[in-house]
Residue, then its C-alpha position, 0 to 999 in steps of 0.5 A: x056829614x058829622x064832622x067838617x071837611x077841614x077834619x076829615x081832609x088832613x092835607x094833601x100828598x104831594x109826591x112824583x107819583x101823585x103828581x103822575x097820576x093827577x097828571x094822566x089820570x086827574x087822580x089827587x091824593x089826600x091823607x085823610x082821617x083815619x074813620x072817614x068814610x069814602x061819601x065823607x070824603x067824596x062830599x068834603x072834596x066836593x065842599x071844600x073844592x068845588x069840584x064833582x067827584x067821580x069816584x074814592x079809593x082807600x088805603x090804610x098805612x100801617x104807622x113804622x117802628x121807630x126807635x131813639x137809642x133803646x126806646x122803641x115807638x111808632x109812628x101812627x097809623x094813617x089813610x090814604x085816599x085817591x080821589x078820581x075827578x070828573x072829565x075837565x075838572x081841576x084842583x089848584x094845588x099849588x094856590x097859595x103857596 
C-alpha cells in the first residue's frame, strides 16, 4: 500500500440508502480516491477500522455539468466504493460527532 488509508478513504457517504444497506446487509460506503484499487481499499478499511473485510465493489461517478450565468464547469469525477463486513462486524460511524 504506497499511500495512507487517510488519502485512499476520502469520507464516508452517509445517505437513506446507505443507511439501508449498513442496516440489512453490514454493507458501508465510502467515497474513495479515484486510483485506489479494490485491496487498497479493503487494507485501508481494515487499518483504519479494525474491522475484517469480506469483499469491495466500485463504481466510478461521472462529475455533473455545472453552470454560473454563461460559464459552463464541472464538478470532478469520483469513486464510490461498497465495503461488505465480516458476519458480527461493526463500523461506528457516528463516533465523534
Amino acid at each position: 500500500m504506497s499511500r495512507l488509508p487517510r488519502e485512499i478513504l476520502i469520507r464516508p457517504l452517509i445517505t437513506e440508502e446507505s443507511s439501508i444497506l449498513t442496516a440489512e446487509q453490514n454493507k458501508y460506503t465510502f467515497a474513495v480516491h479515484t486510483t485506489a484499487t479494490k485491496i487498497e481499499i479493503r487494507q485501508a478499511v481494515e487499518t483504519m477500522f479494525d474491522v475484517s473485510v469480506s469483499s469491495v465493489r466500485t463504481m466510478n461517478c461521472i462529475g455533473k455539468d455545472r453552470r454560473v450565468g454563461r460559464s459552463v464547469g464541472r464538478r470532478p469525477d469520483w469513486t464510490k466504493a461498497i465495503v461488505k463486513l465480516a458476519e458480527g462486524e461493526t463500523i461506528d460511524m457516528y463516533k465523534g460527532v
